[in-house]
VMD Tcl script that draws the C-alpha trace (Angstrom):
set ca {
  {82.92 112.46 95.40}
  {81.21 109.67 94.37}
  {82.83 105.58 95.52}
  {82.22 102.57 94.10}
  {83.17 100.00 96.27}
  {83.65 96.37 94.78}
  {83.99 94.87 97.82}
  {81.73 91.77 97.99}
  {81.18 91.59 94.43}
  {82.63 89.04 92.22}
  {84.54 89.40 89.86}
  {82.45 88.24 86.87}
  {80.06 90.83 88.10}
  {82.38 93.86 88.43}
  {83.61 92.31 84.58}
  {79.79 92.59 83.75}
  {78.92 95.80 85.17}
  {81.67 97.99 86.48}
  {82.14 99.91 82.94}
  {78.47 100.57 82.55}
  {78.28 102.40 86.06}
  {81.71 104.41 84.90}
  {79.54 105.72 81.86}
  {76.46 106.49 84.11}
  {78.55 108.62 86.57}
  {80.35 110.47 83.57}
  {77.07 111.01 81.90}
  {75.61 112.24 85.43}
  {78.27 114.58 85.69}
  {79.61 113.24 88.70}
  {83.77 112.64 88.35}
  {85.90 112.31 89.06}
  {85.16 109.15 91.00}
  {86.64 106.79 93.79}
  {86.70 103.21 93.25}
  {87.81 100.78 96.00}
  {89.02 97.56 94.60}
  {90.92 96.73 97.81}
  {94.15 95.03 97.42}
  {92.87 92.38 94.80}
  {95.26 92.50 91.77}
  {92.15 90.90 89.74}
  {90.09 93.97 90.75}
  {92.29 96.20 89.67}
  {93.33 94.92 86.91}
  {89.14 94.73 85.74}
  {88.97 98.70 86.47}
  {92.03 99.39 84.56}
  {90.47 97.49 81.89}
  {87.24 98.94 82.02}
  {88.82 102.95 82.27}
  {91.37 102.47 79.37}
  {88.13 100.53 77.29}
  {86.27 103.94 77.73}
  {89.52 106.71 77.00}
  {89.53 107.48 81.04}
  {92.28 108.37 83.39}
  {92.95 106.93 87.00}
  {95.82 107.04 89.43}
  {95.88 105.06 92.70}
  {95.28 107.44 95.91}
  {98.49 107.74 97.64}
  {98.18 106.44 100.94}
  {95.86 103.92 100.32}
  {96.58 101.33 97.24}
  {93.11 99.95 97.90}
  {91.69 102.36 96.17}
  {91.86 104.14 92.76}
  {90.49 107.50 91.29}
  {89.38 107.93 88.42}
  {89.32 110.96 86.08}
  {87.60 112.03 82.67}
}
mol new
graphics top color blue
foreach p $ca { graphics top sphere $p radius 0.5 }
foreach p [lrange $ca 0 end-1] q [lrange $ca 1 end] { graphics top cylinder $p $q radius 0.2 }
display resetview
């Protein structure tokens, strides 16, 4: 499975690039896919953003919150 980790990144640049990489992964064929936003509310809340922008589905992983998949 493919992961996308924002770790590091700031937040403006997950905002500018996050949904573009979704749309490259779907396109490669490679979902579903794990993104780890870590326990930043701002994080997730820029994923959730960018998977309901582009008519995807995500749940968080069970036992870890700091991360989230996401599904076609």
């Amino acid at each position: 499975m493919v992961e996308i980790d924002l770790h590091g990144l700031k937040h403006k640049e997950v905002e500018d690039t996050l949904e573009s990489m979704l749309i490259s992964y779907y396109n490669l064929g490679s979902f579903p896919i794990r993104v780890i936003t870590g326990h930043s509310h701002i994080m997730k809340k820029l994923l959730n953003t960018a998977v309901d922008n582009q008519k995807f589905t995500m749940r968080e992983e069970v036992y870890n919150s700091g991360a989230t998949i996401v599904y076609e």
